[in-house]
mmJSON file of the N, C-alpha and C atoms, coordinates in Angstrom:
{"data_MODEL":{"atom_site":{
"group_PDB":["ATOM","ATOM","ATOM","ATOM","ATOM","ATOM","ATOM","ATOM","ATOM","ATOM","ATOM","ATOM","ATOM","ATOM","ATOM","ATOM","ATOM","ATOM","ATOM","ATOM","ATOM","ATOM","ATOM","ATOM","ATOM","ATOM","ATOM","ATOM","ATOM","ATOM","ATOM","ATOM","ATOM","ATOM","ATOM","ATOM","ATOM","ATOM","ATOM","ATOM","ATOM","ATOM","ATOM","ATOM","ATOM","ATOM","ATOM","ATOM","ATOM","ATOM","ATOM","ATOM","ATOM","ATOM","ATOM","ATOM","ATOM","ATOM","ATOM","ATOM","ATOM","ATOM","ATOM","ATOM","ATOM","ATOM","ATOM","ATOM","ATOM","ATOM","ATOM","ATOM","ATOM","ATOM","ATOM","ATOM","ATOM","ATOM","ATOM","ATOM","ATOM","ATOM","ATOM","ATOM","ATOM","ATOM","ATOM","ATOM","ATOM","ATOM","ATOM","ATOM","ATOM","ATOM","ATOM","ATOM","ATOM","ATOM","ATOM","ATOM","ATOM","ATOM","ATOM","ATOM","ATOM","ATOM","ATOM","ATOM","ATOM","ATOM","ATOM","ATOM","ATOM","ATOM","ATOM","ATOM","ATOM","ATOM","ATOM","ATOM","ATOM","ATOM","ATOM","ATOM","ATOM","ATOM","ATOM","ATOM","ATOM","ATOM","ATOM","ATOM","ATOM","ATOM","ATOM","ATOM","ATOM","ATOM","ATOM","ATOM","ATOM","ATOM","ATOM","ATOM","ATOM","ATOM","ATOM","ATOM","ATOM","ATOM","ATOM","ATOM","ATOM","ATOM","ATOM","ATOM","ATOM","ATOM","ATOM","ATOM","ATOM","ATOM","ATOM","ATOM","ATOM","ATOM","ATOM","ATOM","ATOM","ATOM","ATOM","ATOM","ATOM","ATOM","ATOM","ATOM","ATOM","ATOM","ATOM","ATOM","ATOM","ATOM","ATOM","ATOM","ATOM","ATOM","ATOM","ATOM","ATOM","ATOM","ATOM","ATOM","ATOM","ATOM","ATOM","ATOM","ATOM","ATOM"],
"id":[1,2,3,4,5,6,7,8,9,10,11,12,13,14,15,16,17,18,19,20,21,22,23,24,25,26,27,28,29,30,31,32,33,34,35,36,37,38,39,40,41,42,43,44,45,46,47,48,49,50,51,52,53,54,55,56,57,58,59,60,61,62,63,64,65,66,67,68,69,70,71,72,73,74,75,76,77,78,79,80,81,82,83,84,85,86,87,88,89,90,91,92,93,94,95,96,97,98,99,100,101,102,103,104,105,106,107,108,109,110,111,112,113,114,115,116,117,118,119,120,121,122,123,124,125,126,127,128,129,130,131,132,133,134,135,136,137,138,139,140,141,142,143,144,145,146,147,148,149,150,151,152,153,154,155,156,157,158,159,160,161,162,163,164,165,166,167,168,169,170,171,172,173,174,175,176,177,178,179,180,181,182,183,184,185,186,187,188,189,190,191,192,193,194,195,196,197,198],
"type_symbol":["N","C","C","N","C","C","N","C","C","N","C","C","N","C","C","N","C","C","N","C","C","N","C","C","N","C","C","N","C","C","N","C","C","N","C","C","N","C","C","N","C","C","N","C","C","N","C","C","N","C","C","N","C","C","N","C","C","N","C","C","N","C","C","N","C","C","N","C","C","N","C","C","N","C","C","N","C","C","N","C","C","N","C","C","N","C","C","N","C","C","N","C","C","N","C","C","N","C","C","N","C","C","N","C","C","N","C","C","N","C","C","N","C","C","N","C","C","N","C","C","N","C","C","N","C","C","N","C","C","N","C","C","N","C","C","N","C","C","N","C","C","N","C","C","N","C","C","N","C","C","N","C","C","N","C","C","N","C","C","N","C","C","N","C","C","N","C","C","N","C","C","N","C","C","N","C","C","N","C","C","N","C","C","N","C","C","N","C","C","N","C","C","N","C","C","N","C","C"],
"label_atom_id":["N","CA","C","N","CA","C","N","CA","C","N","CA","C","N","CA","C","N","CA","C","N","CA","C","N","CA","C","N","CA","C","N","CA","C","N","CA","C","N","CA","C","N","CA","C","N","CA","C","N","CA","C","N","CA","C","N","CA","C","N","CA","C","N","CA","C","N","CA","C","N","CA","C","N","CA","C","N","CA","C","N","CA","C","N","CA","C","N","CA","C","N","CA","C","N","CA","C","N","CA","C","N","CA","C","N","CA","C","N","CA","C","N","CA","C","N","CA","C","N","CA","C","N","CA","C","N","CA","C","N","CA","C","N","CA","C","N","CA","C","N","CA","C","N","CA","C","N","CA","C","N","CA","C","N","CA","C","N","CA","C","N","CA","C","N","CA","C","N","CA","C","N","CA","C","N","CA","C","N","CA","C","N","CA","C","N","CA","C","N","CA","C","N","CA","C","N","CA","C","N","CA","C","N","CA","C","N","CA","C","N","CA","C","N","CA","C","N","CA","C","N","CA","C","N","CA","C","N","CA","C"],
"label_alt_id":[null,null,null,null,null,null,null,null,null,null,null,null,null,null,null,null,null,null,null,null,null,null,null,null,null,null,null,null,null,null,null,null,null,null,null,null,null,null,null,null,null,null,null,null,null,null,null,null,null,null,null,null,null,null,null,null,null,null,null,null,null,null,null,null,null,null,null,null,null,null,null,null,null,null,null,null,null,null,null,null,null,null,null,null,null,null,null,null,null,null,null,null,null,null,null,null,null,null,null,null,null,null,null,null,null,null,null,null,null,null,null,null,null,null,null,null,null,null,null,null,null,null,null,null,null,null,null,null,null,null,null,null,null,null,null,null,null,null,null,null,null,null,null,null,null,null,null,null,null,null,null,null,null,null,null,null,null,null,null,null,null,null,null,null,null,null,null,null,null,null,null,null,null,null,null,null,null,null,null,null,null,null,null,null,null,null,null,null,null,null,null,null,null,null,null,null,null,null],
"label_comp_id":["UNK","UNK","UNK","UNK","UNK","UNK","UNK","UNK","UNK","UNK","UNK","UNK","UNK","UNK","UNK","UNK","UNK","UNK","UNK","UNK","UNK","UNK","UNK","UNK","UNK","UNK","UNK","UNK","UNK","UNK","UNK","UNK","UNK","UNK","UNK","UNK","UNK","UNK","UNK","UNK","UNK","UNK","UNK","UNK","UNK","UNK","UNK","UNK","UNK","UNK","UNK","UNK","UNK","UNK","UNK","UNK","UNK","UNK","UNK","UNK","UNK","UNK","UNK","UNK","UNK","UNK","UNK","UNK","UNK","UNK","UNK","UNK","UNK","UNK","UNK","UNK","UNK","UNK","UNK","UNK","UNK","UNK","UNK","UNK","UNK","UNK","UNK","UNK","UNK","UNK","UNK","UNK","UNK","UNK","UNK","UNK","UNK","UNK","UNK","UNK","UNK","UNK","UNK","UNK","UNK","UNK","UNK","UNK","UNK","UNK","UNK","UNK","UNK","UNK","UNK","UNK","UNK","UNK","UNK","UNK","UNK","UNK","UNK","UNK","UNK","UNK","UNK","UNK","UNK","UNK","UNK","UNK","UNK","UNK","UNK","UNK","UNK","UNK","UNK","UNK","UNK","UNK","UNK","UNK","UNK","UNK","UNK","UNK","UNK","UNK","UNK","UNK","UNK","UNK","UNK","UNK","UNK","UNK","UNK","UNK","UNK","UNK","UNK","UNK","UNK","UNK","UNK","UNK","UNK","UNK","UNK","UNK","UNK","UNK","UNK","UNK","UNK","UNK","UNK","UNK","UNK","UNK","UNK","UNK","UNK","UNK","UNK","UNK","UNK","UNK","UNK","UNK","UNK","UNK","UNK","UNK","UNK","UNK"],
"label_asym_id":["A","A","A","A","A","A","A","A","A","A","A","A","A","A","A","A","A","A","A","A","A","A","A","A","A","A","A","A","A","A","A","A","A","A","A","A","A","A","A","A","A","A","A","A","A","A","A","A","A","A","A","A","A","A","A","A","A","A","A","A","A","A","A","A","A","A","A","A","A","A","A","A","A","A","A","A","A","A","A","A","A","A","A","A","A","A","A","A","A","A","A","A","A","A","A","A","A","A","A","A","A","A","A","A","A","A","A","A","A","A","A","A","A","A","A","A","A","A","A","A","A","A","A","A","A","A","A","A","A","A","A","A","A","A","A","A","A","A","A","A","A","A","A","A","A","A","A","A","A","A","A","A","A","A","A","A","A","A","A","A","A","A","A","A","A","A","A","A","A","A","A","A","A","A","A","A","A","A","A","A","A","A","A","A","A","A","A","A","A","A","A","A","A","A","A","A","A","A"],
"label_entity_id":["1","1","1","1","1","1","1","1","1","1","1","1","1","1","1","1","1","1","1","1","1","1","1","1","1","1","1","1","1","1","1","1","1","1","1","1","1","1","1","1","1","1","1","1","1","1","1","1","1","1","1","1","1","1","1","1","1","1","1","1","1","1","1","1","1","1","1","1","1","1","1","1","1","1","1","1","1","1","1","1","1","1","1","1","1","1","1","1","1","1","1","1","1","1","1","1","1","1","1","1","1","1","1","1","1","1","1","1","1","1","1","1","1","1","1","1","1","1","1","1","1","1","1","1","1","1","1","1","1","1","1","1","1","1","1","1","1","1","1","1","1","1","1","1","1","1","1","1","1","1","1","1","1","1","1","1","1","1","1","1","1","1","1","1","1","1","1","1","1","1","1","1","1","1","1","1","1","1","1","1","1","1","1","1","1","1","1","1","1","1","1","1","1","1","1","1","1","1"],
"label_seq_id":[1,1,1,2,2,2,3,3,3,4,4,4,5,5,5,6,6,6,7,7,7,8,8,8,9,9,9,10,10,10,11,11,11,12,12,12,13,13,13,14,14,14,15,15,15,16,16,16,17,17,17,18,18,18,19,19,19,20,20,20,21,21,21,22,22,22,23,23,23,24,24,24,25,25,25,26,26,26,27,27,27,28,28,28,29,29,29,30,30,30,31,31,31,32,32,32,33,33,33,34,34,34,35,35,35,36,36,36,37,37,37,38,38,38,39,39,39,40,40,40,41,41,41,42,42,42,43,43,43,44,44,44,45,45,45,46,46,46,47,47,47,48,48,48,49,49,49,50,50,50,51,51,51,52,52,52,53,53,53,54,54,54,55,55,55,56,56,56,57,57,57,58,58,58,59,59,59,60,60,60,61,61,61,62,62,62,63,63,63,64,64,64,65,65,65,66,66,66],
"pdbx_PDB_ins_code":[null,null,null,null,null,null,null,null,null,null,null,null,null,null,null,null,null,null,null,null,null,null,null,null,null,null,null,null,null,null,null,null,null,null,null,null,null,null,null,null,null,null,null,null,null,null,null,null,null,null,null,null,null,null,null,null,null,null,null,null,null,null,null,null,null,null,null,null,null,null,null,null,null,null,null,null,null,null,null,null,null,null,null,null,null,null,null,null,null,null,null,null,null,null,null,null,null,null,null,null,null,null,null,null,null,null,null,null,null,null,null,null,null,null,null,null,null,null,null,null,null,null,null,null,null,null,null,null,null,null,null,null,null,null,null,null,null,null,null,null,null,null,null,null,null,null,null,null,null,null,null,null,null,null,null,null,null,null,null,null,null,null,null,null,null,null,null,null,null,null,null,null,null,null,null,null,null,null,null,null,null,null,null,null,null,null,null,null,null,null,null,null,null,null,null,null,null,null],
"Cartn_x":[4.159,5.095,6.372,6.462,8.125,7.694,6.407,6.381,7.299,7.642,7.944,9.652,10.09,11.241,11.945,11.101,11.426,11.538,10.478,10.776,11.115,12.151,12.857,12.576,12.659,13.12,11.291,10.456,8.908,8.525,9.333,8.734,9.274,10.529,11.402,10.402,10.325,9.337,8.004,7.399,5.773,6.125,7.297,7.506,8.088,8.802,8.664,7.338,6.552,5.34,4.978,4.519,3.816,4.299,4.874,5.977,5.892,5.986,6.045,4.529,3.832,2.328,1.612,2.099,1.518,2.224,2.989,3.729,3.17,2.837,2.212,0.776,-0.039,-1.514,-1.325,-0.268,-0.558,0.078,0.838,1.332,0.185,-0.507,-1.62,-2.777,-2.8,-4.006,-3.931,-2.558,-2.273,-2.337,-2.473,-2.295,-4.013,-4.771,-6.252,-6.637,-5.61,-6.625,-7.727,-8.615,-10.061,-10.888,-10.827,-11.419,-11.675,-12.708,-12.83,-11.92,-12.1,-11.843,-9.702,-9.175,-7.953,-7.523,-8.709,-8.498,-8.445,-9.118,-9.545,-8.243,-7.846,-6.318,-5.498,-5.283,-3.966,-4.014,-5.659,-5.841,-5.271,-5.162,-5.439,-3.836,-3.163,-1.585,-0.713,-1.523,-1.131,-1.287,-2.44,-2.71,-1.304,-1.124,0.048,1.322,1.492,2.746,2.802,1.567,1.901,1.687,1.238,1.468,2.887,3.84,5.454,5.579,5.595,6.183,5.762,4.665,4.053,5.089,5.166,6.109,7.555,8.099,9.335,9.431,8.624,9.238,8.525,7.544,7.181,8.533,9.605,11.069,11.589,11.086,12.129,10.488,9.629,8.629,8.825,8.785,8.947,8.018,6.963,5.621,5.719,5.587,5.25,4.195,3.626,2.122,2.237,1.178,1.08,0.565],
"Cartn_y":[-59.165,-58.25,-58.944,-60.094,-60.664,-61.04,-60.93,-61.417,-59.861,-58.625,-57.705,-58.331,-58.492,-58.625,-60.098,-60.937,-62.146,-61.968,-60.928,-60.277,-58.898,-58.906,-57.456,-57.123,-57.891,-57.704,-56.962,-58.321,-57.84,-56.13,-55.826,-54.965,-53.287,-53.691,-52.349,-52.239,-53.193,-53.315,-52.7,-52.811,-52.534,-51.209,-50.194,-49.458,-48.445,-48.569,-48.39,-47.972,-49.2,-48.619,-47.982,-47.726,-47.094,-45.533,-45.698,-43.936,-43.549,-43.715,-43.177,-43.077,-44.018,-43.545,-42.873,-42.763,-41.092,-39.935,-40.049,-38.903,-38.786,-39.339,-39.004,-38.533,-39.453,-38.791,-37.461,-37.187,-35.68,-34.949,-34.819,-34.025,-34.047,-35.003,-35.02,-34.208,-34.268,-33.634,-32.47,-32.071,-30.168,-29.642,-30.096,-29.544,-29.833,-30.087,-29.592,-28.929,-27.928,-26.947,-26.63,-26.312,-25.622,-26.725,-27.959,-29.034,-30.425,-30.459,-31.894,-32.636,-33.339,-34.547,-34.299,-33.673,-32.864,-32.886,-32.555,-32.697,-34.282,-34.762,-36.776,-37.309,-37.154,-37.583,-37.356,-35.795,-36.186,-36.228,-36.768,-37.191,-38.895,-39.47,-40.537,-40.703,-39.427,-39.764,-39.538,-38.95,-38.644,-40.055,-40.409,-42.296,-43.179,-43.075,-43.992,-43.89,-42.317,-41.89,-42.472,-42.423,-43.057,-44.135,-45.233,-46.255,-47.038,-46.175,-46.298,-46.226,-44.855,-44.992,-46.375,-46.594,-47.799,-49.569,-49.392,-50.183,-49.905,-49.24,-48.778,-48.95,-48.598,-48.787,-50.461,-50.928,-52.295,-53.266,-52.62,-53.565,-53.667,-52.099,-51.935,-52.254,-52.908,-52.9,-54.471,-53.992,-55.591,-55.632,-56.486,-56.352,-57.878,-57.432,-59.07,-58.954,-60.409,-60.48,-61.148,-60.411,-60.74,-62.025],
"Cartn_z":[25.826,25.187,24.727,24.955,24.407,22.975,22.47,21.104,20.354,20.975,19.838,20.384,21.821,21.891,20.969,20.478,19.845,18.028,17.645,16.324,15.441,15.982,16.318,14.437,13.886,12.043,11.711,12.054,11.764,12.785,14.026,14.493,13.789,13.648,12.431,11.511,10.297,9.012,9.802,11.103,10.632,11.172,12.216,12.772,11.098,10.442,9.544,8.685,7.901,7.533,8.146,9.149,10.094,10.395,10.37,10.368,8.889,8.051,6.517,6.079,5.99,6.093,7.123,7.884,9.339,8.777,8.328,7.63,6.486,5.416,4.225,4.456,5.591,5.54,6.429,7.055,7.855,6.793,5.781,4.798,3.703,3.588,2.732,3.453,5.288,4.889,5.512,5.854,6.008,4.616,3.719,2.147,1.987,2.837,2.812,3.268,3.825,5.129,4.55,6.133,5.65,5.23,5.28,5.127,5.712,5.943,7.292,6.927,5.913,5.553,5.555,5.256,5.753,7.486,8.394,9.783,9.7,9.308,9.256,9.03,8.162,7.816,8.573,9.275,10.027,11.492,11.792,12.498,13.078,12.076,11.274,11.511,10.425,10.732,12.231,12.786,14.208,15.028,14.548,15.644,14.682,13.616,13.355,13.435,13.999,14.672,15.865,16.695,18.296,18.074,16.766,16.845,16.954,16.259,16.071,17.287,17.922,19.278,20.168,20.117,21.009,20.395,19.558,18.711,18.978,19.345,19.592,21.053,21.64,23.271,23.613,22.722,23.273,22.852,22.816,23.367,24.555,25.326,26.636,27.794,27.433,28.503,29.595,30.324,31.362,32.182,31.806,32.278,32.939,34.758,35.368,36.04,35.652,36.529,37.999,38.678,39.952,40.117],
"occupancy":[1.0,1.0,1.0,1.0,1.0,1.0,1.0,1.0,1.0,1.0,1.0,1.0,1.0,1.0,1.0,1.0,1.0,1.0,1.0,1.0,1.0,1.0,1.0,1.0,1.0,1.0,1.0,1.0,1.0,1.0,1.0,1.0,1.0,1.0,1.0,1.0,1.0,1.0,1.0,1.0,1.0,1.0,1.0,1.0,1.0,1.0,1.0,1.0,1.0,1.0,1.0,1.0,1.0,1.0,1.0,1.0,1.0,1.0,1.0,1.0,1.0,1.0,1.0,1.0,1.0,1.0,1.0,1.0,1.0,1.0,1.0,1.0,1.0,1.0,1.0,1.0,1.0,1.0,1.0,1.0,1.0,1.0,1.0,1.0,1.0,1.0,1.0,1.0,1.0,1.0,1.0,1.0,1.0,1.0,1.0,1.0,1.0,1.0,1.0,1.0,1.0,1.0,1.0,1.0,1.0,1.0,1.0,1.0,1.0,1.0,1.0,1.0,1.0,1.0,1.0,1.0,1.0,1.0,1.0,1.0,1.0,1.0,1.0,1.0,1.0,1.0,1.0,1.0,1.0,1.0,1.0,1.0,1.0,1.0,1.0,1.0,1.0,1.0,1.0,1.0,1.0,1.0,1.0,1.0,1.0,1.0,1.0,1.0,1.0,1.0,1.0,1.0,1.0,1.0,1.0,1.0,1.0,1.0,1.0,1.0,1.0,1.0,1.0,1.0,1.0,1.0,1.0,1.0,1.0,1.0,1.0,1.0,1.0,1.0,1.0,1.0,1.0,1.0,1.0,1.0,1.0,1.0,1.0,1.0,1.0,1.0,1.0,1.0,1.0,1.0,1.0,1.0,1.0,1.0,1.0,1.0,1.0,1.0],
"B_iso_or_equiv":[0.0,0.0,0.0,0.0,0.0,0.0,0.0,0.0,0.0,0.0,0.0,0.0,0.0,0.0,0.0,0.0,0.0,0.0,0.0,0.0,0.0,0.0,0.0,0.0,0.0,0.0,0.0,0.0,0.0,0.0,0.0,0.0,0.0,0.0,0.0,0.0,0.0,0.0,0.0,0.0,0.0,0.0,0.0,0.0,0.0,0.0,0.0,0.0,0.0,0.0,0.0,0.0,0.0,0.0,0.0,0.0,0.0,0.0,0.0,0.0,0.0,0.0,0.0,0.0,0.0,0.0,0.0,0.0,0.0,0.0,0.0,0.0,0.0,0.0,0.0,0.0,0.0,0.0,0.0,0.0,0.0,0.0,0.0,0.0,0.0,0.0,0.0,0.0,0.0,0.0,0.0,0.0,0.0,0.0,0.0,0.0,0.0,0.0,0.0,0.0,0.0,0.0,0.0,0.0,0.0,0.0,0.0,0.0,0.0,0.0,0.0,0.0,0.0,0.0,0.0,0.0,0.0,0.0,0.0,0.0,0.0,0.0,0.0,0.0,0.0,0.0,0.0,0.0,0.0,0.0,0.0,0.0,0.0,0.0,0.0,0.0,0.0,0.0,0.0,0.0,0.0,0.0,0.0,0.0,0.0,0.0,0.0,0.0,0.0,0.0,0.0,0.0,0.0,0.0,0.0,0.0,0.0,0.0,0.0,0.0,0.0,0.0,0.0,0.0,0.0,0.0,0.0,0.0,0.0,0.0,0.0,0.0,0.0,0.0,0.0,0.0,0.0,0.0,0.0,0.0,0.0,0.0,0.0,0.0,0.0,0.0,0.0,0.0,0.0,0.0,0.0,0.0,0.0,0.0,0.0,0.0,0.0,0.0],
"pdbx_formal_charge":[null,null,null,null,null,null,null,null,null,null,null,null,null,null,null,null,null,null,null,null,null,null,null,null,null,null,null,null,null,null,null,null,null,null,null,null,null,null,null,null,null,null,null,null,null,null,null,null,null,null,null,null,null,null,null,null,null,null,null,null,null,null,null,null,null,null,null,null,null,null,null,null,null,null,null,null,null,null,null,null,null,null,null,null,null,null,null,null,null,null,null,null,null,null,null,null,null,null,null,null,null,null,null,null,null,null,null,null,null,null,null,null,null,null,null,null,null,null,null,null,null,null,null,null,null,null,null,null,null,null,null,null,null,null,null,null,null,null,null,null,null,null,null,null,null,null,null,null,null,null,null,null,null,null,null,null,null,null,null,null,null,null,null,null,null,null,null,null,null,null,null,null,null,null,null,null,null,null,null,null,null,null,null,null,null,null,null,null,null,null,null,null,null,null,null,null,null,null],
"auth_seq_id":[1,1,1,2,2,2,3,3,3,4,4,4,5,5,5,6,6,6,7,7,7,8,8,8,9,9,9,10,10,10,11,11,11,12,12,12,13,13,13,14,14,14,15,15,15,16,16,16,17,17,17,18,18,18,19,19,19,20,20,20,21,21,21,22,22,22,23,23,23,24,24,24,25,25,25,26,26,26,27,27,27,28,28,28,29,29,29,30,30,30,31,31,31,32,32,32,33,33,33,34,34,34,35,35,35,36,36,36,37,37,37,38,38,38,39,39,39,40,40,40,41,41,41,42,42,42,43,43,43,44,44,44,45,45,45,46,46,46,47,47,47,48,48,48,49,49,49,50,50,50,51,51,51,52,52,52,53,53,53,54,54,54,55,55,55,56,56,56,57,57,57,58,58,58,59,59,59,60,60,60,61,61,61,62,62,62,63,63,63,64,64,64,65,65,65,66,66,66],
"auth_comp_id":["UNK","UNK","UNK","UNK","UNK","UNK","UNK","UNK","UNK","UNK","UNK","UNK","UNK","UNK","UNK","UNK","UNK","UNK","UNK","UNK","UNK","UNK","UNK","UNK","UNK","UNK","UNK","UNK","UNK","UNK","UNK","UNK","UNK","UNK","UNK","UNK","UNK","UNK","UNK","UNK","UNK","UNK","UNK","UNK","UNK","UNK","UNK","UNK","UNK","UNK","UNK","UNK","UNK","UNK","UNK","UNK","UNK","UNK","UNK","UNK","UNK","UNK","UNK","UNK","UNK","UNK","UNK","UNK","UNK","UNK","UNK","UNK","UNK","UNK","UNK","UNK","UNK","UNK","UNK","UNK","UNK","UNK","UNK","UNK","UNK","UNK","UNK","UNK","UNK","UNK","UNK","UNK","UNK","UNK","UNK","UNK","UNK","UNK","UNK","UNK","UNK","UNK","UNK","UNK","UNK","UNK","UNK","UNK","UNK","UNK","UNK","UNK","UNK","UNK","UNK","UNK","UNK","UNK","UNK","UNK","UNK","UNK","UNK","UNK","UNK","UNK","UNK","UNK","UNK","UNK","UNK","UNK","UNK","UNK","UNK","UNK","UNK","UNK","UNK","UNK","UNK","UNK","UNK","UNK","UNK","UNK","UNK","UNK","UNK","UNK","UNK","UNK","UNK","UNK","UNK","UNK","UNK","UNK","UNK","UNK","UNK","UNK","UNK","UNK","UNK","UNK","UNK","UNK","UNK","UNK","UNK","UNK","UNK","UNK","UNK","UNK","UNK","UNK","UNK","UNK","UNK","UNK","UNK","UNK","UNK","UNK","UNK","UNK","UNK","UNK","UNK","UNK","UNK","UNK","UNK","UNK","UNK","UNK"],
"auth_asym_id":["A","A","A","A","A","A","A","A","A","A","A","A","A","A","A","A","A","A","A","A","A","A","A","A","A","A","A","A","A","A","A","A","A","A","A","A","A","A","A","A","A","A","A","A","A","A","A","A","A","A","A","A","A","A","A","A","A","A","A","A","A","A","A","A","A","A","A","A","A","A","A","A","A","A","A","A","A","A","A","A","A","A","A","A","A","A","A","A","A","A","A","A","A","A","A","A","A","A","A","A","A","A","A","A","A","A","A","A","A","A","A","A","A","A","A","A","A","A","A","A","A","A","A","A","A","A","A","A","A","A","A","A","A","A","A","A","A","A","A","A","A","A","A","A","A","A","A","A","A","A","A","A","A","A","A","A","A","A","A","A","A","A","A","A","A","A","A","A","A","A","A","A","A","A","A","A","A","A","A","A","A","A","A","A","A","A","A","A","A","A","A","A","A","A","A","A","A","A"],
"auth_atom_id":["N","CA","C","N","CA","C","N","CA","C","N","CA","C","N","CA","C","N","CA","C","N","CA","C","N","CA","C","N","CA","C","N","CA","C","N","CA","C","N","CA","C","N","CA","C","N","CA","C","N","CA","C","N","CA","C","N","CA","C","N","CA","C","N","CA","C","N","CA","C","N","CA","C","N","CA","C","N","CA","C","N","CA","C","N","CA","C","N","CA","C","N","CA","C","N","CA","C","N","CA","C","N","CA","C","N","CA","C","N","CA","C","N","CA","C","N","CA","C","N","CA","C","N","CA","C","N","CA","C","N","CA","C","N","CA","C","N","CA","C","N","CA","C","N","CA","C","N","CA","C","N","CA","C","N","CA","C","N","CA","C","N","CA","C","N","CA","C","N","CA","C","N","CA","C","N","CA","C","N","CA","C","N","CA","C","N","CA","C","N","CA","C","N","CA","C","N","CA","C","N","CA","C","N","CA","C","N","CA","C","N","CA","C","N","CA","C","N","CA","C","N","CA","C","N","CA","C","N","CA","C"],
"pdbx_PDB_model_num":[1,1,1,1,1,1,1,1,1,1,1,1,1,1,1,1,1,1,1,1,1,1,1,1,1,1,1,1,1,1,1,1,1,1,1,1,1,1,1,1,1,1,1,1,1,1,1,1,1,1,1,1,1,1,1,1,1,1,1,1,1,1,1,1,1,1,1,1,1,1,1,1,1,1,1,1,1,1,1,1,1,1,1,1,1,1,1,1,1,1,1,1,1,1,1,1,1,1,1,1,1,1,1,1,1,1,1,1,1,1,1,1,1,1,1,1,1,1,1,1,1,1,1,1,1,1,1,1,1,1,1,1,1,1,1,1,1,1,1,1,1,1,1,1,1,1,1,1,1,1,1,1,1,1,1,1,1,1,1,1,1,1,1,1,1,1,1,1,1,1,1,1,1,1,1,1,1,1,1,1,1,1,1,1,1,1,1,1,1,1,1,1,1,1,1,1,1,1]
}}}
């Protein structure tokens, strides 16, 4: 985990993408209701929302091995 605490610039930028495209495919695919492929998407944007979060707190994690 110190590789996100060592590139704070690359982890904003992909925390970034990553938040604006989970947001576009769940706005894209609530404007499908009534349609699988609509659930697929913001399914889709929901995993790249908790990808941000997972990106966002992999700064404050202090992971030591036994």
């Amino acid at each position: 985990m110190n590789f996100w605490k060592e590139h704070s610039q690359l982890r904003i930028i992909l925390m970034l993408i990553t938040f604006v495209l989970g947001m576009i495919l769940i706005v894209r695919g609530w404007m499908m209701t009534g349609q699988m492929a609509g659930l697929g998407l913001m399914l889709v944007g929901v995993a790249l929302i908790l990808a941000t979060l997972y990106l966002y707190n992999a700064r404050f994690t202090d992971r030591k091995k036994h």
